[in-house]
C-alpha positions in Angstrom: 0.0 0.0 0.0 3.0 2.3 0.8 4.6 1.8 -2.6 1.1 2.6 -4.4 0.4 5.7 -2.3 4.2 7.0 -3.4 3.6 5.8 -6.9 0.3 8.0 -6.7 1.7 11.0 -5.3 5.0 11.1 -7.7 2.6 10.8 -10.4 0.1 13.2 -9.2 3.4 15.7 -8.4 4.6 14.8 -12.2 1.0 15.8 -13.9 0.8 19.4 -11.5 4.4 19.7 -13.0 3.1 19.6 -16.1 0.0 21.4 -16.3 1.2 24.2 -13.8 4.9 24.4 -13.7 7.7 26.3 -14.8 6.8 26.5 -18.6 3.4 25.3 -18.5 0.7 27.8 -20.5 -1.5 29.9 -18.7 -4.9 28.0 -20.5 -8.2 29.8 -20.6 -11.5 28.3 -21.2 -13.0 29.6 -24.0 -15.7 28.1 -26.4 -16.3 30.4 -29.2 -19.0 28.9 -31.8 -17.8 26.2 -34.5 -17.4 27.8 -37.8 -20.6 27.7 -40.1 -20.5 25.6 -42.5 -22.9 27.0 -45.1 -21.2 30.4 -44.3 -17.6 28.5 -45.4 -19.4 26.8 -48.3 -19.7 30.9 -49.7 -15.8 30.3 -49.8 -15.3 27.6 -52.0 -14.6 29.9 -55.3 -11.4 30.5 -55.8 -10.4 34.1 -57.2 -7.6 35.0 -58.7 -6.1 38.6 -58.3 -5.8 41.0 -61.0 -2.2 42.5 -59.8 0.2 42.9 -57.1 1.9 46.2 -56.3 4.8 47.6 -54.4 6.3 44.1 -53.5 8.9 46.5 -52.0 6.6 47.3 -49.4 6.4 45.0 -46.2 3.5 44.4 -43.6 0.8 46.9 -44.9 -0.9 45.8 -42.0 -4.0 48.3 -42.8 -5.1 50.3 -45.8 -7.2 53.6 -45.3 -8.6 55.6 -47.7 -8.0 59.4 -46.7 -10.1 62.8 -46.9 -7.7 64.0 -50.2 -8.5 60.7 -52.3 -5.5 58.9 -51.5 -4.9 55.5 -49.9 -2.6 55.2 -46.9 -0.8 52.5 -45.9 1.2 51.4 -42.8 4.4 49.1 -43.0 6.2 47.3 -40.8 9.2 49.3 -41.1 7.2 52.8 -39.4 6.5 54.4 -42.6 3.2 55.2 -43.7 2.6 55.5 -47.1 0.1 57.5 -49.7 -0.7 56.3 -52.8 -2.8 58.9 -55.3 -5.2 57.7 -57.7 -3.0 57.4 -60.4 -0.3 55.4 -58.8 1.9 57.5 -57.2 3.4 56.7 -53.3 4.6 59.5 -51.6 5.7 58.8 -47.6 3.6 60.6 -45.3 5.0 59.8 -41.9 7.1 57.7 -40.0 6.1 56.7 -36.7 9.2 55.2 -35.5 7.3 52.1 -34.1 4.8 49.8 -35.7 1.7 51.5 -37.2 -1.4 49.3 -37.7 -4.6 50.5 -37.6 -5.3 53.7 -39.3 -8.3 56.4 -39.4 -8.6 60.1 -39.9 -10.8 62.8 -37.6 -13.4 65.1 -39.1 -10.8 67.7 -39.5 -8.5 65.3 -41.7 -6.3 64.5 -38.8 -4.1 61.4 -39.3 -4.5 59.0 -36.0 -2.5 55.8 -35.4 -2.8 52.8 -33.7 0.9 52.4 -33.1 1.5 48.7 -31.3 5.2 49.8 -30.0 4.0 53.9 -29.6 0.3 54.0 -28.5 -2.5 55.9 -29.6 -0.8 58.6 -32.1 -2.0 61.8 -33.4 -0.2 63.3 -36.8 0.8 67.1 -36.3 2.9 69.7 -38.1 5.9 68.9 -36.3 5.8 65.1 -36.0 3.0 63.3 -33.6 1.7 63.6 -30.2 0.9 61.0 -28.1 -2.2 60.8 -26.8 -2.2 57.3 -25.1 1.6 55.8 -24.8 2.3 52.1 -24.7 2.9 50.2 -21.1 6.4 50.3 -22.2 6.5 53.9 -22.3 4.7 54.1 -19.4 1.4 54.5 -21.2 -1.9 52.3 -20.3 -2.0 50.4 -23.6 -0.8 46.9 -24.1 -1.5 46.4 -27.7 -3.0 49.2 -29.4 -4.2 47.4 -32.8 -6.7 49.1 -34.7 -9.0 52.8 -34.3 -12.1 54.7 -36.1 -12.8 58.6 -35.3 -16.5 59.6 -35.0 -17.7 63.1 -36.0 -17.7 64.0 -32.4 -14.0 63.4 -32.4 -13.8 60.4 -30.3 -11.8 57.2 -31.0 -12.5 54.2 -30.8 -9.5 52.0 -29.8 -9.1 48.4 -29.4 -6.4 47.7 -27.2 -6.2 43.6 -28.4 -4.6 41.8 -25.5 -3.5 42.8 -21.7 -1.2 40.0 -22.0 0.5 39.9 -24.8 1.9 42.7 -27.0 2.5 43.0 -30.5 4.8 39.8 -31.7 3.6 37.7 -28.9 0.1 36.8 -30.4 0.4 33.2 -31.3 0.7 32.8 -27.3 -2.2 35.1 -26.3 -4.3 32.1 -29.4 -3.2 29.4 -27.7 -3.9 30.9 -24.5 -7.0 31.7 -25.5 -6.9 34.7 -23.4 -9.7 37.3 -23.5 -8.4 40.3 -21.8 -9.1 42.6 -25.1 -11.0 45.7 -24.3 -12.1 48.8 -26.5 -11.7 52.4 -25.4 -13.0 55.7 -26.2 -10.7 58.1 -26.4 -11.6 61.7 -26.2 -8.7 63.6 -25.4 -4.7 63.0 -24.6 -4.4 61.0 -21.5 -8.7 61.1 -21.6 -10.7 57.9 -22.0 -13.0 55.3 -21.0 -13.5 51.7 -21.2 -16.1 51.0 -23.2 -15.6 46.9 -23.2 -13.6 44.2 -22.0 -13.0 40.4 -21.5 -12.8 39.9 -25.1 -10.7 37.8 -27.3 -8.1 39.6 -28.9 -10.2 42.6 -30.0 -8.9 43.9 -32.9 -10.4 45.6 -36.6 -13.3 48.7 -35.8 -14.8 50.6 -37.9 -18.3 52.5 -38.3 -20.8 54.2 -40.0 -20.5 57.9 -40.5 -24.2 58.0 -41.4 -25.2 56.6 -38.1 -22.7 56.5 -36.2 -23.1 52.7 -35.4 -19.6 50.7 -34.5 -18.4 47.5 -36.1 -15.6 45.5 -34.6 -14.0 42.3 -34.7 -13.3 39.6 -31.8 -10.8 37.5 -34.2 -10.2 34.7 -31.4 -13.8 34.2 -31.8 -14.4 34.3 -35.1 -17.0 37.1 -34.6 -18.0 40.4 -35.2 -19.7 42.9 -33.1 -22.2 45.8 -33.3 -21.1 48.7 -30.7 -23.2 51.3 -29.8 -20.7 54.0 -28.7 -23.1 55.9 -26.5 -24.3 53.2 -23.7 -21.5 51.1 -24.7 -24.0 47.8 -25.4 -22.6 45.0 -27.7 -24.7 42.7 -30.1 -23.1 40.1 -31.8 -23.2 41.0 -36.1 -22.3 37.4 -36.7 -20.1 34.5 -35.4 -19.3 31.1 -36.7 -17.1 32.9 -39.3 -14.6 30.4 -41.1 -11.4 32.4 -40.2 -10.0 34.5 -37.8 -11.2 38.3 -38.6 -8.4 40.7 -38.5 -9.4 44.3 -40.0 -12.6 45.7 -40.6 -13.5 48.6 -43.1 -16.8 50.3 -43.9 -17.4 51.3 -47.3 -20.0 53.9 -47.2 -21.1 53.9 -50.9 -22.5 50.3 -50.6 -23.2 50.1 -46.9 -21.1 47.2 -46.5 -18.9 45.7 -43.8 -15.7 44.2 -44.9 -13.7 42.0 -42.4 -10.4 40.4 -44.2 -9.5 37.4 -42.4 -5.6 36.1 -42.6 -6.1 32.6 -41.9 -9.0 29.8 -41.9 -10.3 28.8 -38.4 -8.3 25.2 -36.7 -10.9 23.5 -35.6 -8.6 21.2 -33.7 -7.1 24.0 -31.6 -10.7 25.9 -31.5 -11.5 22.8 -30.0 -9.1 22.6 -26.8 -10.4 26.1 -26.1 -13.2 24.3 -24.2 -10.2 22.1 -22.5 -7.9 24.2 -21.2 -6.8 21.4 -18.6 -6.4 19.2 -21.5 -4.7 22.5 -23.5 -1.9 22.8 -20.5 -0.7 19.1 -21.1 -1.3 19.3 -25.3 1.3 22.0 -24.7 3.8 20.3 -23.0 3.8 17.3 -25.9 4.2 20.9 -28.6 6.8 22.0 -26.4 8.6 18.8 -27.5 7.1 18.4 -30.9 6.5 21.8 -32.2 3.2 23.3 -33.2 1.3 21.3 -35.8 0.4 23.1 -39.2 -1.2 26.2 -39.5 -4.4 26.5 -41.1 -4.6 27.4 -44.7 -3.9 31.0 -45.1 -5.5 32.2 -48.5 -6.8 35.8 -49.4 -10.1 35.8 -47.6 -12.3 38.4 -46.8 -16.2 38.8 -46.3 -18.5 41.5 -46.7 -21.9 42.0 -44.3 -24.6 44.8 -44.4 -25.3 46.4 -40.8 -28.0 43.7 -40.4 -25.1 40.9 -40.7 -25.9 39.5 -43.8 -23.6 38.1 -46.1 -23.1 39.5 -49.3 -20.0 39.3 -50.9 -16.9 37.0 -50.1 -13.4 36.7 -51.4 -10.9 33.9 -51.2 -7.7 33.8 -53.4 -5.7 31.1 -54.4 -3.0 29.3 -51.6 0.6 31.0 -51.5 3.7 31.2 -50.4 3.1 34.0 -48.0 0.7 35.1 -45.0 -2.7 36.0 -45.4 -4.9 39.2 -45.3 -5.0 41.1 -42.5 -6.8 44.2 -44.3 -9.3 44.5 -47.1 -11.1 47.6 -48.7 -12.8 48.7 -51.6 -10.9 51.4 -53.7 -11.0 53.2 -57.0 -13.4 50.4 -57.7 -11.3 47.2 -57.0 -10.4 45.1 -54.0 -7.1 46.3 -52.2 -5.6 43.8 -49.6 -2.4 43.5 -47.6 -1.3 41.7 -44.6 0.9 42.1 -41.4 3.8 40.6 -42.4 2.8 39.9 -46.0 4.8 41.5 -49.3 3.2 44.2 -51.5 -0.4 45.0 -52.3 -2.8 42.5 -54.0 -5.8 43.8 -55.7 -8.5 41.8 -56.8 -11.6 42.7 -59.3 -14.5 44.1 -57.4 -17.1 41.9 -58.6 -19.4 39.9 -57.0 -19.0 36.5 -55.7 
C-alpha cells in the first residue's frame, strides 16, 4: 500500500508539474461557436487577383482611404505611405514604431494605432501622443486598430492585456480574453467601453449613423457597438477564419472584415479544455506546433444587419494572409501584417 500511495503521489506531483509548472501555458477556457459551415461553403470559389503592387513594401498591415482621395498604408518598417489615384506613393509619416490601424478625424487629422507607440495623433511637427504604450509608461498593451467619430472620439481596441504586438500566437493558444475597447476623447482622456474579449482587434463604423463594427478575431466574430451606452450585439459568429481588419465602405453600406487565416478546428476545439490545453502544450513544447491553417486571401462582406453579401478567397501561397481589405477606385485592395506588396482583386461579386 505504501509503494502505491508513493507511486500516486510522484505521479500526481509529475501531472501538476506539467499542467502548472515552470513552462506550462497559462490556459483559458474559452468556447467560441464552430465555424458555419454553409457560411464556409460561400468560400469555395477560388479568385484569382488581377495585380500585385509595391512588393517592396512590407507588412501593410491596414489600408485607409483618406479625406484628399489617397490611400494610406502602414508598413512594418514605421513608414506610412500615400498612394494617389493614379499610382503614385509619396511617404507621409514615420512613426518610429509599428503603425497598424489607421483612421482620420473630421478635420483630416491622421491617427495611429501604433502597437510599440500607443494611440498617435499626426501634427505639423511630428506626432503627439495621446495614449503611450505600457512600455512607455502609457496604459495600452496592444494598441491594434482605431475609427474617429464626427464628435472626435476614437475608438480604440487595445487587443490583448497579456500579450503585445509579436507575442500573439501565445495570447491564441492561450486563448486569453483580456481585449478591451476604449474611447478616447482627449490625450491621457478615456474610458473603457468593453472588456473580456478575445483579442479585439479591426473597428470601424458608419459615419451615417454613427453605429460601430468590430472584430473579436479569437472568436471568429463580429460585433455591433453602440458607442453611446456602450451595449454590444453580436453581427455574426461562426465565421470560417479568424477576422483581422474591418472597413466600412460607405457607398455600398457594407462591412468588410479580411480574415488572414482559416479557423483550426482542432485547436478551437481545446479552447473548451484548457486542462487538456496545458498538457497538449507540453507534448508541442517537445514536438513543435502542428500546421497552420490554410492562409489564402479571404475576406467577407456584411450589411449592418449581418448578412452576407460578398466574399473573397484567393488562391493558396507562399506568404501570410490578409490582414486588411477595402474597396478602392473600384477594385479590392488587400495586404497583410507581415505579407509582401499590395494585392488587388476585381470588385465583382461573388
Amino acid at each position: 500500500m505504501r509503494n502505491i500511495l508513493i507511486g500516486a503521489a510522484v505521479l500526481a506531483a509529475l501531472f501538476g508539474l506539467a499542467a502548472y509548472g515552470p513552462g506550462s501555458l497559462d490556459a483559458m477556457h474559452f468556447a467560441p461557436p464552430a465555424p458555419d459551415p454553409d457560411l464556409a461553403a460561400r468560400f469555395d470559389t477560388e479568385r484569382e487577383p488581377v495585380r500585385t503592387e509595391r512588393p517592396d513594401f512590407h507588412g501593410a498591415e491596414d489600408l485607409e482611404p483618406g479625406p484628399d482621395g489617397r490611400l494610406y498604408a502602414s508598413l512594418a518598417d514605421g513608414r506610412i505611405m500615400a498612394r494617389s489615384p493614379e499610382g503614385d506613393w509619396a511617404e507621409v509619416g514615420n512613426t518610429g514604431g509599428r503603425p497598424l490601424g489607421l483612421s482620420f478625424g473630421p478635420d483630416g487629422r491622421l491617427f495611429v494605432a501604433d502597437a510599440l507607440m500607443g494611440l498617435l495623433a499626426q501634427s505639423e511637427s511630428g506626432w503627439d501622443v495621446w495614449l503611450a504604450a505600457a512600455p512607455n509608461g502609457g496604459p495600452l498593451v496592444f494598441a491594434d486598430d482605431l475609427t474617429v467619430l464626427a464628435d472626435g472620439r476614437v475608438i480604440l481596441t487595445d487587443a490583448s492585456l497579456r500579450h503585445a504586438y509579436g507575442d500573439h500566437m501565445m495570447s491564441f493558444l492561450e486563448a486569453e480574453q483580456t481585449g478591451r475597447i476604449l474611447s478616447v476623447t482627449a490625450p491621457e482622456e478615456y474610458a473603457v467601453l468593453a472588456d473580456g474579449l478575445g483579442f479585439i482587434n479591426g473597428v470601424d463604423h458608419n459615419p451615417a449613423t454613427g453605429q460601430v463594427f468590430i472584430n473579436e478575431t479569437w472568436a471568429g466574430r463580429i460585433w455591433t457597438l453602440d458607442p453611446d451606452s456602450a451595449t454590444l450585439t453580436v453581427l455574426i459568429d461562426g465565421l470560417p477564419g479568424y477576422p483581422d481588419n474591418l472597413e466600412f465602405d460607405a457607398e455600398t453600406g457594407l462591412i468588410w472584415s479580411a480574415m488572414p487565416s482559416l479557423r483550426s478546428e482542432e485547436l478551437d476545439a481545446l479552447h473548451a479544455r484548457p486542462l487538456l490545453k496545458r498538457l497538449v502544450w507540453r507534448w508541442l513544447q517537445l514536438t513543435g506546433l502542428p500546421p497552420l491553417p490554410e492562409r489564402p486571401a479571404m475576406a467577407i462582406a456584411l450589411t449592418p444587419d449581418g448578412e452576407t453579401v460578398r466574399t473573397l478567397r484567393g488562391p493558396l501561397e507562399d506568404a501570410d494572409g490578409i490582414t486588411t481589405v477595402l474597396v478602392w477606385n473600384d477594385e479590392l485592395w488587400t495586404a497583410g501584417l507581415a505579407r509582401d506588396g499590395i494585392t488587388v482583386f476585381d470588385n465583382a461579386g461573388d
